[in-house]
C-alpha positions in Angstrom: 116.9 105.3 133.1 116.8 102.8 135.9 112.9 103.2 137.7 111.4 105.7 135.1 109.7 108.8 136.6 105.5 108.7 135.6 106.8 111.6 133.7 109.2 109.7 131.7 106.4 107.2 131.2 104.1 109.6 130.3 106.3 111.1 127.7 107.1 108.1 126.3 103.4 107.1 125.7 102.9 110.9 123.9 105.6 109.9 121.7 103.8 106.2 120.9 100.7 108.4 120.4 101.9 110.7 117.7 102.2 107.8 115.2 98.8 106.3 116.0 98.1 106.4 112.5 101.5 105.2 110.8 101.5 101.8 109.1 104.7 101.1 110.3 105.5 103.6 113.1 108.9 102.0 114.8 111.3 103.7 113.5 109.9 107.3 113.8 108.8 106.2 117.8 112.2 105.0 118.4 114.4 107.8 116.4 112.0 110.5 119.1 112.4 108.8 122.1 116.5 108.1 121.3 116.6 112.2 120.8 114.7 113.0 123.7 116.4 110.6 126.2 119.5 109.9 124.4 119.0 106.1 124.8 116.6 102.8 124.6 116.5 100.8 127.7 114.9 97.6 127.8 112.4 99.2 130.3 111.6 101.8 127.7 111.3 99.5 124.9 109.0 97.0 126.9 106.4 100.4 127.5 106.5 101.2 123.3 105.7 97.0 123.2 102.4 98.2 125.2 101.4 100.9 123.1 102.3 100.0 119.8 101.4 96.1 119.7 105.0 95.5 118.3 106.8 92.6 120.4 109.8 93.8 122.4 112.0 91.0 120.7 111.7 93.3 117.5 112.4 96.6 119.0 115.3 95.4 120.6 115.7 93.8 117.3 115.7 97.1 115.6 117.6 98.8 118.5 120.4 96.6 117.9 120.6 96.3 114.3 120.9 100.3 113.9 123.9 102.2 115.2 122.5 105.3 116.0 120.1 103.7 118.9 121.7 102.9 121.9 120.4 100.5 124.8 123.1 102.7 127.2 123.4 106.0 128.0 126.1 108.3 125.6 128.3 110.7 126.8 127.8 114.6 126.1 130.3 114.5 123.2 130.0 111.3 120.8 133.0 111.0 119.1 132.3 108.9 115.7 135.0 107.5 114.1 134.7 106.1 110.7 136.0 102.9 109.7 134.8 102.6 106.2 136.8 101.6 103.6 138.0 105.1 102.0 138.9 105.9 105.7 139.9 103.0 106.7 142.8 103.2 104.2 143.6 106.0 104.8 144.7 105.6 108.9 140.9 105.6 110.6 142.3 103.0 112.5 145.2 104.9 114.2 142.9 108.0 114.4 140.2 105.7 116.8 143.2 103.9 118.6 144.4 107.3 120.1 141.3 108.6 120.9 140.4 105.5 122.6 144.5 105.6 124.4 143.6 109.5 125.1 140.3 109.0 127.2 140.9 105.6 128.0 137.9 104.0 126.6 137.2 101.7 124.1 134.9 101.7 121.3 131.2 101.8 122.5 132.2 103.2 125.7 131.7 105.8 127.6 134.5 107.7 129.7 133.7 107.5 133.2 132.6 111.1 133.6 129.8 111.1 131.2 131.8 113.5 128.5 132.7 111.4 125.8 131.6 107.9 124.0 133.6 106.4 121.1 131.7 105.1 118.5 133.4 103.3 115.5 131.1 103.6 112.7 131.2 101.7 109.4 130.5 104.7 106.8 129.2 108.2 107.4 129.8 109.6 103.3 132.3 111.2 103.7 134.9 108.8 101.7 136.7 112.6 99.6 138.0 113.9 103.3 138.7 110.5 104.2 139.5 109.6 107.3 136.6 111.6 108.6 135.7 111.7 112.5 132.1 113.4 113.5 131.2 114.6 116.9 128.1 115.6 117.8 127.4 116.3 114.0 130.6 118.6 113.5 132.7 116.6 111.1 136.5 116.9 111.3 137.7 115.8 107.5 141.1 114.6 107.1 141.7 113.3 111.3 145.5 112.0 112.0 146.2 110.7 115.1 148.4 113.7 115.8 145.3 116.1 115.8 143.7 113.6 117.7 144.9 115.8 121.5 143.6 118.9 120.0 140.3 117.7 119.0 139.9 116.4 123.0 141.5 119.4 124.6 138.7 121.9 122.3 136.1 119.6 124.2 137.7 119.4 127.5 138.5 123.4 127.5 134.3 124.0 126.7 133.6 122.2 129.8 135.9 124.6 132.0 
């Protein structure tokens, strides 16, 4: 977010604001401004220190523990691959190596024009259409490698 806008600010402190009255309102503050923003910078996280009372050693704390915050920016499509056991077994791994061969990232990353970040994730639930892959919320059950093209060329053709 690099230099937030007073708007950004402003918006930020609204979003501190609607949990005034929460015993323990991190997780609800943080979970809004990831959705609105699509990411926790430090610069963010030192502003919900301010109005919350909560050190920023503990947000960032909490930032980092959970995968679904991020401290960088994601790319339109977020391309979750899961690595837990039931998919694991069943060729996750192969499934995130070509996507990360395809758009020539790496796990965490995003591809350099903004479209796509690779996420390896260590269970999403969906063990009975094992591997599974999620982007965006859309799950793809039962992901080979070999689909793996496909899946990227659906996303790519949207953009044209």
């Amino acid at each position: 977010m690099g230099g937030l806008s007073s708007a950004a600010v402003e918006k930020i402190t609204e979003i501190c604001g609607r949990y005034k009255n929460e015993n323990t309102p991190l997780m609800m503050i943080l979970s809004d401004i990831q959705n609105e923003y699509g990411y926790i910078p430090l610069e963010v996280q030192e502003i919900v220190s301010r109005e919350t009372g909560i050190s920023v050693a503990e947000i960032y704390g909490v930032v980092t523990f959970y995968s679904f915050f991020s401290l960088t920016p994601k790319g339109k499509y977020v391309i979750g691959c899961c690595l837990g056991t039931a998919c694991y077994v069943k060729g996750a791994q192969q499934v995130i190596d070509k996507f990360s061969e395809i758009l020539n990232i790496k796990p965490g990353e995003t591809s350099k024009d903004g479209l796509f970040t690779l996420d390896a994730l260590r269970c999403i639930g969906a063990c009975g259409i094992a591997p599974a892959v999620s982007i965006n919320g859309t799950v793809y059950p039962k992901m080979s490698a070999a689909k793996v093209q496909e899946v990227v060329d659906h996303y790519l053709e949207m953009e044209k």
